[in-house]
C-alpha positions in Angstrom: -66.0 127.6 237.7 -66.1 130.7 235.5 -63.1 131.7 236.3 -60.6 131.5 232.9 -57.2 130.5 233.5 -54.2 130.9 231.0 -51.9 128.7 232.5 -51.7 126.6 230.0 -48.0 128.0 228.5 -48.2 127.0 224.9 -50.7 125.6 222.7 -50.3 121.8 221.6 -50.3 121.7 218.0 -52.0 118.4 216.8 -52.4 117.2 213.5 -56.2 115.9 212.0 -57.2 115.2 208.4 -58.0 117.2 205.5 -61.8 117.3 205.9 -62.1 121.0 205.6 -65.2 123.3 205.2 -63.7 126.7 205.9 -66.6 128.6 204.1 -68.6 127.6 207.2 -67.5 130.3 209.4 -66.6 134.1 208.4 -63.4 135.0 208.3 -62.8 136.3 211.5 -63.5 133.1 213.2 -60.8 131.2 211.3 -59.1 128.8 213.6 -56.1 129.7 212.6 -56.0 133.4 213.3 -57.8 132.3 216.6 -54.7 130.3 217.6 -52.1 132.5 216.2 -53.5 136.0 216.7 -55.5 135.5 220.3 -53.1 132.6 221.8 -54.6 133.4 225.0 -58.3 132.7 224.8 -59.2 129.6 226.5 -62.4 127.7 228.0 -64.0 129.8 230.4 -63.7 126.3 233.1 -60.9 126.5 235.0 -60.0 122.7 234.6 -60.6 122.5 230.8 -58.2 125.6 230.4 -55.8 123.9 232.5 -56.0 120.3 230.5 -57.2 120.8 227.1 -54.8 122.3 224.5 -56.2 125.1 222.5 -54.2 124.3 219.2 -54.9 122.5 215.8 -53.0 121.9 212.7 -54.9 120.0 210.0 -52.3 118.3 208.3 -52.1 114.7 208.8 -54.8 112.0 207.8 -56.6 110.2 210.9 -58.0 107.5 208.7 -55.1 104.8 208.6 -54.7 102.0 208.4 -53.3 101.3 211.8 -56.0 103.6 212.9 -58.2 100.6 211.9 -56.7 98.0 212.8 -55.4 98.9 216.7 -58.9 100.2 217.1 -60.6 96.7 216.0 -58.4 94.9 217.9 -58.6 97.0 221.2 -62.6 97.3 221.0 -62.6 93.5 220.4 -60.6 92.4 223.1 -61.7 94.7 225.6 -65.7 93.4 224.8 -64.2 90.0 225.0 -62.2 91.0 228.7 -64.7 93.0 230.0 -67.8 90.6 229.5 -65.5 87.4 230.7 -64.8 89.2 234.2 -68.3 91.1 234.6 -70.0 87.7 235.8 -67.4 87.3 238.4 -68.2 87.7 242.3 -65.5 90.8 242.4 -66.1 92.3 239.0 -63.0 93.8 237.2 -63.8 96.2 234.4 -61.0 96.9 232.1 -61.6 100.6 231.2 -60.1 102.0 227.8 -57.1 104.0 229.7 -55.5 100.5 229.1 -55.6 100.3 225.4 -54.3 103.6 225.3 -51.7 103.2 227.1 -50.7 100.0 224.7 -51.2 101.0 221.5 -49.0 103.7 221.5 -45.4 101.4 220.7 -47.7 99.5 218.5 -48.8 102.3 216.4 -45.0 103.6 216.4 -43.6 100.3 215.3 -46.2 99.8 212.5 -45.3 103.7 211.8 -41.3 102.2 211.3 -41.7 99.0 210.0 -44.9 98.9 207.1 -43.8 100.2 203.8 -44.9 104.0 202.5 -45.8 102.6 199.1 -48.6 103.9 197.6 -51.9 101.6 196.1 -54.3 102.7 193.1 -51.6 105.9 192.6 -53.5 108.6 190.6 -56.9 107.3 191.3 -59.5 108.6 193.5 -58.4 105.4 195.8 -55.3 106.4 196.3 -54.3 105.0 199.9 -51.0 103.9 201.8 -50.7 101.6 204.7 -47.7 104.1 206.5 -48.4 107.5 205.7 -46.2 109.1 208.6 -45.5 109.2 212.0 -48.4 107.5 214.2 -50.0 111.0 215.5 -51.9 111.7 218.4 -55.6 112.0 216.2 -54.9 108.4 215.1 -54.4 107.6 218.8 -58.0 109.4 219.5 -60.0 107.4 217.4 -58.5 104.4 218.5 -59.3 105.1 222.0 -63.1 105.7 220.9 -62.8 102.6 219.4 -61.6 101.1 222.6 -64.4 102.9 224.6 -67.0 101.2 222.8 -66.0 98.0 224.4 -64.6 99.1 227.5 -68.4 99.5 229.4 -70.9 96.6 229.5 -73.5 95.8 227.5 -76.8 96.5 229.4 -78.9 94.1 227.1 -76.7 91.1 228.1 -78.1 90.9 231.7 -81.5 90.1 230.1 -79.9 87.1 227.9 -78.5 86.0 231.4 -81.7 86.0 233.1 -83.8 84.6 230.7 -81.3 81.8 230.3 -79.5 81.3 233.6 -82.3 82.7 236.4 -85.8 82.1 234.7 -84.4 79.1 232.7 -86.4 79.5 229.4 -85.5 79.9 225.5 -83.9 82.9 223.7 -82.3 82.1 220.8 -78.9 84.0 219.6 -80.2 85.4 217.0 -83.0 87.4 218.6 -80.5 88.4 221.9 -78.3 89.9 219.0 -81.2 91.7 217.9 -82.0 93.2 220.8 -78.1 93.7 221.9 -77.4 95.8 218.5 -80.6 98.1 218.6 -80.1 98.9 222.5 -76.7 100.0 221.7 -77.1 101.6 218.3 -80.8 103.3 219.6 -79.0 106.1 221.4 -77.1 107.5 218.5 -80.7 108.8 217.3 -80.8 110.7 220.4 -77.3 111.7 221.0 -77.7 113.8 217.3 -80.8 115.6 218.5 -79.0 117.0 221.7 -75.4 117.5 220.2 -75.8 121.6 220.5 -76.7 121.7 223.6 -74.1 118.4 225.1 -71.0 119.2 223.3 -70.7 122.9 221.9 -71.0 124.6 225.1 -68.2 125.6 227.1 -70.4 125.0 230.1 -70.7 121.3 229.2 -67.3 120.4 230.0 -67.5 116.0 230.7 -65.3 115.8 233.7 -63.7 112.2 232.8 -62.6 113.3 229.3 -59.9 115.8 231.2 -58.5 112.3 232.6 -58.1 110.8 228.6 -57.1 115.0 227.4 -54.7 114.8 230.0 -52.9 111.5 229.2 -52.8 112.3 225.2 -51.0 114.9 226.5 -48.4 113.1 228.6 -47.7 110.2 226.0 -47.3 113.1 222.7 -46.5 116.4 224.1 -42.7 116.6 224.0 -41.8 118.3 227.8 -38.6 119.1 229.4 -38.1 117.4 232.4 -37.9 120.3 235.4 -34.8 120.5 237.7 -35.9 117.8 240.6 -39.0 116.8 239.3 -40.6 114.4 236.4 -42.1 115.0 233.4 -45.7 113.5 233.1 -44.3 110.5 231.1 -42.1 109.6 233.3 -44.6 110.5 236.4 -47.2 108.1 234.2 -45.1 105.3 233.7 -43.9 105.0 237.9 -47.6 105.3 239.1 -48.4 102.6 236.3 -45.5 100.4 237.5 -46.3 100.8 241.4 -50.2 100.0 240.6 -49.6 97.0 238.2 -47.0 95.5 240.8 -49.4 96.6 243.9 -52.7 94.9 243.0 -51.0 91.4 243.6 -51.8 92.4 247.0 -55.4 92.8 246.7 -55.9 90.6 243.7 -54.3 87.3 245.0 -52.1 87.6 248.4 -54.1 89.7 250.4 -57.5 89.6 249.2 -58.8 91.3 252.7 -57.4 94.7 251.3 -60.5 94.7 249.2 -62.6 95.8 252.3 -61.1 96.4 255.9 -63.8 96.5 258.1 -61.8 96.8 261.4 -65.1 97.1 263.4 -66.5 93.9 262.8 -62.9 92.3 264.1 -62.9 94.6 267.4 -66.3 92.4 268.1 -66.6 89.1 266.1 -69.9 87.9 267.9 -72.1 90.9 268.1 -74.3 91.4 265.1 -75.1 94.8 265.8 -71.6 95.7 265.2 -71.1 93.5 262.0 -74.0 95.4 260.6 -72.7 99.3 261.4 -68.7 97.8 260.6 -69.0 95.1 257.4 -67.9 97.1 254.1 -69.5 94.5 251.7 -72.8 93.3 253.8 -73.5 96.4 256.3 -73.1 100.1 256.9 -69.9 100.6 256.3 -69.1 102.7 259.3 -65.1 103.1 259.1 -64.4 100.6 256.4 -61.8 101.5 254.0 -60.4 99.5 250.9 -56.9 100.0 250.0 -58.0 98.6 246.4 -58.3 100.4 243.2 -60.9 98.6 241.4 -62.5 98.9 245.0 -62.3 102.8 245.1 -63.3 103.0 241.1 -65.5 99.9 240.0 -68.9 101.5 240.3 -68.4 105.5 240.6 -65.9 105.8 238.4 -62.0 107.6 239.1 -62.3 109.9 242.2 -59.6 111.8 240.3 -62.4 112.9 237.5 -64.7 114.1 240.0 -65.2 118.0 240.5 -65.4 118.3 244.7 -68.6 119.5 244.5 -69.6 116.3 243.0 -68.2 113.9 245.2 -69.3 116.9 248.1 -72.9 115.9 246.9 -72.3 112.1 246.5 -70.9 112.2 250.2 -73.8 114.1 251.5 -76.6 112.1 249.8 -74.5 108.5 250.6 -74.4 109.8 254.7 -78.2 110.9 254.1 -79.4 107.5 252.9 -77.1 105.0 254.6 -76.1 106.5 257.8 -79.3 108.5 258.8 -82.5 107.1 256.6 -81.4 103.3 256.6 -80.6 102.8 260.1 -83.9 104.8 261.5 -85.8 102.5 259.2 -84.1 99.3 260.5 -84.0 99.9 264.5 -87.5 101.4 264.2 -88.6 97.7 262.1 -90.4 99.9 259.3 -91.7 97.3 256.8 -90.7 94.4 259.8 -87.1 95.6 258.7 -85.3 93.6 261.4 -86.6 90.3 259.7 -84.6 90.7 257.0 -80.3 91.8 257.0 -79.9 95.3 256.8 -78.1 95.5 253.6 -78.9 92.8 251.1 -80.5 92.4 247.1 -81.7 89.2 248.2 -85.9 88.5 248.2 -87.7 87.3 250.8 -90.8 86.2 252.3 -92.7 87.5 255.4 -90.6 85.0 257.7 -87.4 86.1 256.6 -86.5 83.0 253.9 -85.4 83.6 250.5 -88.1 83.9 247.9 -88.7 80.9 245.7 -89.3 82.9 242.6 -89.3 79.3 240.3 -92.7 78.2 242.0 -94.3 81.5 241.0 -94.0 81.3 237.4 -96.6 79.3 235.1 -95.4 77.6 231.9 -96.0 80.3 229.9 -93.5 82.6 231.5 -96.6 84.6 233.5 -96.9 85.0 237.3 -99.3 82.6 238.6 -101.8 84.3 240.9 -102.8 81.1 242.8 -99.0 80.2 243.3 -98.2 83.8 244.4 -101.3 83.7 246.7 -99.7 80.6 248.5 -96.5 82.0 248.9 -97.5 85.4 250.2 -96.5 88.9 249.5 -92.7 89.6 248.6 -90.2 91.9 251.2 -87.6 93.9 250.5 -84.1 94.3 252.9 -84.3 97.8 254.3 -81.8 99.2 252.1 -82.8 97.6 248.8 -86.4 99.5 249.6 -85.1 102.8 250.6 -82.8 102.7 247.2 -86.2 102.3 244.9 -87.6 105.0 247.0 -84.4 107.1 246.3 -84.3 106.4 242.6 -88.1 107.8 242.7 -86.8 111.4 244.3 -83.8 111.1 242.1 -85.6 111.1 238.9 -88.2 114.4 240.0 -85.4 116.2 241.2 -83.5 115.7 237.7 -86.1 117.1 236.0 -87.2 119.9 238.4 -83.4 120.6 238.7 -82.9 121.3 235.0 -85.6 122.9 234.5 -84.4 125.4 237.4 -81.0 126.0 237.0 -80.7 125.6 233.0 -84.1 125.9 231.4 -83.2 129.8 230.8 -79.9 128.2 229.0 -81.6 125.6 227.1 -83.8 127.9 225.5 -81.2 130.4 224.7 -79.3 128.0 223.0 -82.4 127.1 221.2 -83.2 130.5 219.7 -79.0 131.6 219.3 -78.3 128.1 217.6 -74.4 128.5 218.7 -74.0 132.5 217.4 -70.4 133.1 217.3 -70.5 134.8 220.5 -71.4 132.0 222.4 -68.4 129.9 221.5 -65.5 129.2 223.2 -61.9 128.2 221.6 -62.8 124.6 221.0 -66.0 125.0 219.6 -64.5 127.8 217.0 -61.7 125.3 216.0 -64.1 122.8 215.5 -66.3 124.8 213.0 -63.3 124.4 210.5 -64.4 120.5 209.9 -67.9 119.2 207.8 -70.5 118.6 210.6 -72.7 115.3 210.8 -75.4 115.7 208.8 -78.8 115.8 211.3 -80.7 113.4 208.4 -77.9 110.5 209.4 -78.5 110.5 213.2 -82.4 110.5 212.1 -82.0 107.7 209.3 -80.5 105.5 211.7 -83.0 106.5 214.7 -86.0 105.3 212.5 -84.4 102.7 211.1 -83.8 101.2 214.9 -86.8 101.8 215.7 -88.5 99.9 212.9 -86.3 97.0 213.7 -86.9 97.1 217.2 -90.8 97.3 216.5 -89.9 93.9 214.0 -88.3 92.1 216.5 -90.5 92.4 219.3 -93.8 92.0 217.3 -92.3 88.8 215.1 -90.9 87.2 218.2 -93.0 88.4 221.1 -93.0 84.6 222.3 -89.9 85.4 223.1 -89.3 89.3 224.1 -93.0 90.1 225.2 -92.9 93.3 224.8 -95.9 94.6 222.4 -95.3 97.7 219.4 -96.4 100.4 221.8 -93.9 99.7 224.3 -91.2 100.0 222.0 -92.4 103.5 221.5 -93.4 104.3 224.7 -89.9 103.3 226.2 -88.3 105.5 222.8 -90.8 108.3 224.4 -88.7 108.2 227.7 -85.2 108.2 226.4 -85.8 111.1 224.7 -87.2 113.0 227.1 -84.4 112.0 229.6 -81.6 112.6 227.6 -81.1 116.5 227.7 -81.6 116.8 231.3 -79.6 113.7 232.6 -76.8 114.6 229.6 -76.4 117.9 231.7 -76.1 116.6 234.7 -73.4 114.2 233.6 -71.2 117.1 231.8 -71.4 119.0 234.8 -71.1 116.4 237.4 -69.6 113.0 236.1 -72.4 111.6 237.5 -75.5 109.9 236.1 -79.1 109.6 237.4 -80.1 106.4 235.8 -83.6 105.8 234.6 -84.2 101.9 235.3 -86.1 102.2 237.8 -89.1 104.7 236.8 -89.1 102.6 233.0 -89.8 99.6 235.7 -92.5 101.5 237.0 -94.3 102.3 234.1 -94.4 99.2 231.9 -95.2 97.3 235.3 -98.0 98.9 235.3 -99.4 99.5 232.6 -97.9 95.8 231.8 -98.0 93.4 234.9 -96.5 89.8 235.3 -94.3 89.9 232.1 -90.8 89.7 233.2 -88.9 90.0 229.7 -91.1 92.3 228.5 -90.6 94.3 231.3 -86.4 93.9 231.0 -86.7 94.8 227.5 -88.7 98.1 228.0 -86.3 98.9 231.0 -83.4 98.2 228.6 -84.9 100.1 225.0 -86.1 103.0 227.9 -83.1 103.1 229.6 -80.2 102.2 227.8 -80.8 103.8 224.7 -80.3 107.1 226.7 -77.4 106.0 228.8 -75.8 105.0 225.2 -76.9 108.7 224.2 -75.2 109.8 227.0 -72.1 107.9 226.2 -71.8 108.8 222.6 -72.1 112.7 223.1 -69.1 112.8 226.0 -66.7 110.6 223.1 -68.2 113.5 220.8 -66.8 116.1 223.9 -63.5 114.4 223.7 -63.3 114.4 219.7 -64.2 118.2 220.3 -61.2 118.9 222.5 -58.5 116.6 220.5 -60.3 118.5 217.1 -60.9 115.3 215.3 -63.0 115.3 212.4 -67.2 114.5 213.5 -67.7 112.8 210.6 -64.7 110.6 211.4 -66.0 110.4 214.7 -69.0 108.8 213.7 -67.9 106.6 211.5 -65.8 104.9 214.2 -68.3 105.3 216.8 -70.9 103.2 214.8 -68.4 100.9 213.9 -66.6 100.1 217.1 -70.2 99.9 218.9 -71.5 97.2 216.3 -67.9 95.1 217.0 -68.3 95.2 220.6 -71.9 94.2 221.0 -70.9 91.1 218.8 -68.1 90.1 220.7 -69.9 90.7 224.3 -73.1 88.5 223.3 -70.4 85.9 221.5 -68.3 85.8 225.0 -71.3 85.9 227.2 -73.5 83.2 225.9 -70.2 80.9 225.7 -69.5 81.5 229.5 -73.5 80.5 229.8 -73.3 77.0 227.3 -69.5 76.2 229.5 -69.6 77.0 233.0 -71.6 74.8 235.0 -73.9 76.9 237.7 -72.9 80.2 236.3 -74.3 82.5 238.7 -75.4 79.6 241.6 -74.4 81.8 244.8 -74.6 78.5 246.7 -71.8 77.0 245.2 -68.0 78.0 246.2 -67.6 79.1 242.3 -66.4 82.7 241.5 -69.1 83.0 238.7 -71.5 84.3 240.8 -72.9 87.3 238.4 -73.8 90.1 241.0 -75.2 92.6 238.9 -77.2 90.2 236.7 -78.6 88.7 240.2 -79.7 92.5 241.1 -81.0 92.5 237.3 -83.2 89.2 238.0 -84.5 90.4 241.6 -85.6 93.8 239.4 -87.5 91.9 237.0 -89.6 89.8 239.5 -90.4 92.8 241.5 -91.4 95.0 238.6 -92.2 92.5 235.9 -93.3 89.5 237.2 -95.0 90.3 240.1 -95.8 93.7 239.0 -95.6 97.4 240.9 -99.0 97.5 242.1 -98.6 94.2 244.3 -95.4 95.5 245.6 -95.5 99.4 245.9 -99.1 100.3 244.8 -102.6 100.2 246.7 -102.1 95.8 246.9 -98.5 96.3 248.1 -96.7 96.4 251.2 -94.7 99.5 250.5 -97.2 101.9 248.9 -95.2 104.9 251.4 -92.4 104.7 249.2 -94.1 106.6 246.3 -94.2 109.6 248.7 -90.4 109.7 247.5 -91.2 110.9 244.3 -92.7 114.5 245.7 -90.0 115.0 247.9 -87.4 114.6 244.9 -89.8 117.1 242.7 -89.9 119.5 246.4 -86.1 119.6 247.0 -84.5 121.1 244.0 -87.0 124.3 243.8 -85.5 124.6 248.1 -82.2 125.3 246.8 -83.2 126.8 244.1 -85.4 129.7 246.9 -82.3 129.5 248.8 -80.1 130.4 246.0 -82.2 133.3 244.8 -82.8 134.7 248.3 -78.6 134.9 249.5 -76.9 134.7 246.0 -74.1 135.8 247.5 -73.5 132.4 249.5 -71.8 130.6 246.1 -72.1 126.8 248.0 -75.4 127.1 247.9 -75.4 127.1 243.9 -73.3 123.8 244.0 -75.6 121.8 245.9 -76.9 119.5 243.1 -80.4 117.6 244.4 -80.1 114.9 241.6 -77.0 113.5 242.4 -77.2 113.9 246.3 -80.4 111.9 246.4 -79.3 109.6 243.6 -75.7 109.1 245.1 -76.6 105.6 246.2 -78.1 104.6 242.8 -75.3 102.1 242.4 -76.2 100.0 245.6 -76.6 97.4 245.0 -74.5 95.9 243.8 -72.2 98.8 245.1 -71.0 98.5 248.7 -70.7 101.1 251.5 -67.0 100.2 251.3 -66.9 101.4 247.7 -68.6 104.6 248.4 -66.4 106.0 251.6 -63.0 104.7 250.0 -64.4 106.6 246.6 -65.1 109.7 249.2 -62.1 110.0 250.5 -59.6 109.9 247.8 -62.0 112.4 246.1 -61.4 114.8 249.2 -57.7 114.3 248.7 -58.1 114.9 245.0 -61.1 117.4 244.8 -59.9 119.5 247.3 -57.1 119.2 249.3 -54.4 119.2 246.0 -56.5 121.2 243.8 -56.8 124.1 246.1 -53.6 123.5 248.2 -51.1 122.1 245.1 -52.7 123.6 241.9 -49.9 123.0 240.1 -49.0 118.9 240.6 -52.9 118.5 240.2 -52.6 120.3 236.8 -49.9 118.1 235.9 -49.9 114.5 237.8 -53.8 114.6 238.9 -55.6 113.2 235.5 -52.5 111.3 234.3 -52.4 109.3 238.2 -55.7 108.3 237.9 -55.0 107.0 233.8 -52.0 105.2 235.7 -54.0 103.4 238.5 -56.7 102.0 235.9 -53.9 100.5 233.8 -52.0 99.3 235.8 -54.7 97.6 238.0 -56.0 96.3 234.5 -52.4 94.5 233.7 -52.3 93.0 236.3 -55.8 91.7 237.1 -55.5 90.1 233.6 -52.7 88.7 234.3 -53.8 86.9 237.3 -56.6 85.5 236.1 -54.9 83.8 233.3 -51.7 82.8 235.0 -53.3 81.5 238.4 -57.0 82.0 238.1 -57.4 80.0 234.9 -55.8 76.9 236.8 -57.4 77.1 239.9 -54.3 78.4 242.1 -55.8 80.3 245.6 -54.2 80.7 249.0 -56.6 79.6 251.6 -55.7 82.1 254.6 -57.1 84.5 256.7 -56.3 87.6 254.8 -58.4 86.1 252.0 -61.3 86.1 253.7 -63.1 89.2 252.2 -64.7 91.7 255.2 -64.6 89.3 257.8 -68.3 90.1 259.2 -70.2 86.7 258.9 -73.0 87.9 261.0 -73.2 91.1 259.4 -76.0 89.6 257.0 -78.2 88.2 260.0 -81.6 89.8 260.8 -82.3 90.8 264.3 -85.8 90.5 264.8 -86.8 88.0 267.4 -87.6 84.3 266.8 -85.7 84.3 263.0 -84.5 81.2 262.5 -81.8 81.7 259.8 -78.6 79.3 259.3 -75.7 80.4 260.8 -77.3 83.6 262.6 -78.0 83.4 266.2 -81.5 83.5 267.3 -83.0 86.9 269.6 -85.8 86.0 272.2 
């Protein structure tokens, strides 16, 4: 890792705007002289050095007009895509690789076709709608602009459950308030932690290479080498052979989604439908010859350092082939009542819940109607993953505070000295910083409207004043040490579960209130989180911050409108959205996890489920071994220093791996595994020089072309109701895998055990 490479042959000279502040840095720090007189200094991470181009030229504007308008356009209709497909059984997630593939002859054509003149000549004003060639800084900021609106919109899922699952009144107007101050919230944060998230070397935001590395292949002019392919050309076959392949696995042969071979070998034993099903069991030798099956929750394999997906492996066998199964077979928490993998809530006899009757008219549990039905039970897996999520958020503290306190605080007291730059972060010193007063301006400002909103219409949000502060008190707090872990790692411990925890208790039997102090606690970092690795990639492309941040807070105000707008029209159109009993593909997985969350935290409250009136009380023994295990490998690293592994092993992301399940599958996780392997290790240690080349521009490929295609089958056959009804559409093929095994169940369609 800190090994610097100068394989890189020659600098990429881009252009940027004219937003200069050269008086910033002495002289010997100029950019310029940097490039020109040290052409070999580079980031001291091997696959920065080997992605990232080291140049800049500021002589071209990035503030155009086709700038604006392909970025609008692409943030819009990505929201719009992305929110219209997220409520579907099989999820497709259009990521912003695709609108940077397409705007590119766009943003030529308007580059040869509008006219040069220019308006208000002479004044201050002065502007032209074509002012050159469409450059690759134009193409930046469009793709930020496309990123806004390329994720989900974390405050939408409690819209959908107040509407669709609890059936009771929000209005539009208040779920817009709550949409735009969840999103905008994490810009306050993200300002706070920029010097210690984007300036260092160290911080390097493993996914941006994959974005670096296809601005590359669609700008840099290359010579095509005698019997191979330049990355162009390499780009547009992989794009072809994805977009043409995923008619396969996105209409003919649906079953490619998850092969779970061992549930076919034995079609009437349960046992083995548990250990075989990809999508309702262990997983045990399924594979998925699907893109969006490898990359829909975990992100590209291909972004992933190995030891990344080395400790996502380890901590995925750890929970669901070791901890899961010795839970079930031993009936810990009467496990074999319920199916082994499932988000699904249940009663003591092993029917679902009926969360409806336990709710009183003013959207409260009712005590007498809970007492009738009886305590709540979790699946064995959906217990074990709160239990991990409790060691996963210790660990992430302990573990920072371990391996990078001694950083943190140096970069506290050096405030970025010249000596602790790299390239990038020199080059970057040439251009007028963000102001800290903006980021703070607009993090009081949220805050005051968030404090408005849930005060004036507490009917309807329930959350008090103090929570809103108390869940702005978490965020912050989370930020640095989960921001690290994802610039190292490309992987993120997520808080939802321990800002659950705390406003269920302090809080009990308020379900909204409880999804909106999960969301304000929770999302407002993630968005952090977000908005300082699109501040990473405007540091390596050297666009200007200021312009950064102006289409940053633009494109995420454009794409929280358009996901709320396309959202609640699904909800007013589609008759019952989300109504897994129906055969309708609108079955809304993740908002289903989202609802089963808020009963068990909000409605019925922590204490009756995991504190001193709950059946799974244990489980909070999780949290100690999560704080325990870091300071292990920290011992262990101190006492044989020279066994490097050791230094790799990351405890927040091993014990956090499974963090996406549900609604992640096992299938998703060992397909992610192994094309990680292959990528991780196997070609980046064995052919170093087609993973420097073809590695991150594959993996921008395969997310295009399985985007192109997905859309297109949805509104050529999906829109009128075209299926084939055949065998190889029957996803997994375990039917038993989601039966319980204890004796004397009675559930339909399971057998029943004597």
């Amino acid at each position: 890792m800190a090994d610097s490479s100068r394989e890189i042959t020659a600098p990429l000279i881009f252009e940027a705007d004219n937003e200069e502040d050269d008086t910033s840095l002495p002289s010997s720090s100029n950019p310029k002289a940097a490039v020109n007189d040290e052409p070999e200094e580079n980031s001291p991470i091997r696959q920065v050095a080997l992605t990232v181009p080291t140049g800049d030229d500021p002589s071209l504007p990035v503030l155009t007009f086709r700038m604006w308008v392909l970025g609008a356009v692409s943030c819009a209709l990505l929201s719009f895509l992305n929110q219209f497909f997220w409520y579907r059984t099989e999820p497709l997630t259009i990521t912003a690789i695709s609108a940077q593939i397409a705007v590119v002859p766009l943003g030529r054509l308007m580059a040869s076709k509008l006219t040069r003149r220019a308006f208000f000549k002479g004044t201050r004003w002065e502007f032209t709608l074509n002012p050159g060639p469409f450059n690759v800084k134009e193409h930046v900021l469009i793709t930020i602009f496309a990123n806004a609106g390329a994720g989900t919109v974390y405050a939408i899922h409690v819209v959908t459950v107040v509407k669709v699952f609890y059936k009771k009144h929000i209005t539009f107007f208040v779920s817009l308030l709550v949409v735009i101050t969840t999103q905008v919230l994490g810009f306050g944060w993200a300002g706070i932690f920029r010097r210690y998230l984007v300036e260092p070397a160290a911080m390097w935001w493993p996914a941006n290479l994959v974005q670096v590395s296809l601005f590359r292949a669609l700008h840099e002019k290359e010579e095509r080498p005698k019997g191979g392919l330049t990355r162009i050309q390499f780009f547009l076959i992989a794009f072809i052979c994805s977009f043409a392949y995923y008619v396969f696995p996105g209409y003919l042969f649906e079953m490619l989604t998850s092969l779970s071979w061992v549930c076919w070998a034995f079609p009437k034993l349960v046992l083995t439908q548990q250990l075989g099903s990809g999508l309702y069991g262990l997983g045990i030798a399924a594979f998925g010859l699907d893109w969006s099956t490898i990359s829909a929750y975990l992100g590209s394999p291909l972004a992933s350092p190995w030891f990344a997906t080395a400790n996502v492996a380890a901590g995925f066998v750890l929970v669901m082939y070791v901890l899961t199964p010795l839970c079930y077979w031993f009936n810990v928490y009467k496990a074999k009542t319920f199916p082994i993998f499932s988000d699904d809530l249940f009663t003591s006899t092993g029917l679902s819940y009926n969360i409806s009757s336990i709710v009183d008219a003013n959207f409260h549990l009712d005590l007498a109607a809970y007492e009738r039905e009886g305590p709540l039970y979790l699946s064995t897996f959906f217990a074990m993953t709160y239990g991990v999520g409790f060691a996963a958020l210790t660990a992430t503290i302990v573990h920072v505070g371990l391996f990078h306190g001694r950083e943190i605080w140096e970069l506290s007291k050096a405030s970025f000295k010249e000596k602790t730059m790299d390239i990038h972060t020199k080059l970057m010193r040439k251009y007028k910083q963000v102001p800290e007063w903006w980021f703070v301006v607009i993090l009081v400002s949220n805050i005051g409207l968030t404090i408005f909103a849930c005060e004036y219409y507490n009917e309807q949000l329930q959350l008090p004043w103090w929570g809103v502060l108390l869940a702005c008190g978490i965020a912050i707090l989370f930020t640095l040490p989960i921001g690290i872990i994802t610039a190292i790692t490309n992987q993120t411990p997520g808080l939802n579960i321990i800002t659950e925890y705390i406003i269920g208790y302090i809080y009990p039997g308020y379900p909204v209130a409880n999804m909106c102090f999960k969301v304000y606690g929770y999302i407002s970092m993630t968005q952090a989180v977000t908005f300082l690795q699109d501040f990473k990639l405007g540091h390596y492309m050297k666009i200007p911050p200021r312009t950064m941040f102006m289409a940053q807070i633009v494109g995420t105000l454009i794409a929280g409108v358009v996901y709320l707008g396309t959202a609640w029209w699904l909800m007013e159109t589609i008759p019952d959205i989300c109504d897994t009993s129906s055969s309708s593909t609108w079955t809304c997985p993740s908002d289903r996890v989202f609802y089963d969350a808020s009963v068990i935290w909000g409605l019925i409250g922590p204490r009756r489920i995991f504190g001193d009136e709950g059946t799974y009380e244990a489980v909070n023994w999780f949290f100690l071994g999560g704080a325990v295990a870091p300071i292990l490998v920290w011992l262990a690293h101190k006492a044989f220093p020279e066994q490097e592994w050791i230094g790799l092993i990351n405890m927040p992301v091993l014990i956090g791996a499974t963090g996406m399940m549900p609604p992640a599958t096992a299938v998703n996780y060992t397909t992610w595994i192994v094309v990680g392997f292959l990528s991780g290790f196997v070609a980046y240690r064995y052919r170093p020089e087609w993973w420097k080349k073809h590695n991150y521009v594959l993996s921008g490929a395969l997310d295009a072309g399985l985007a192109f295609m997905g859309v297109l089958l949805y509104f050529c056959l999906g829109l009128e109701s075209v299926e084939l009804d055949w065998w190889g559409n029957d996803l997994d093929g375990c039917p038993l895998a989601s039966c319980p095994t204890a004796k004397g169940v009675v559930i339909e369609g399971c057998p029943v055990f004597y």
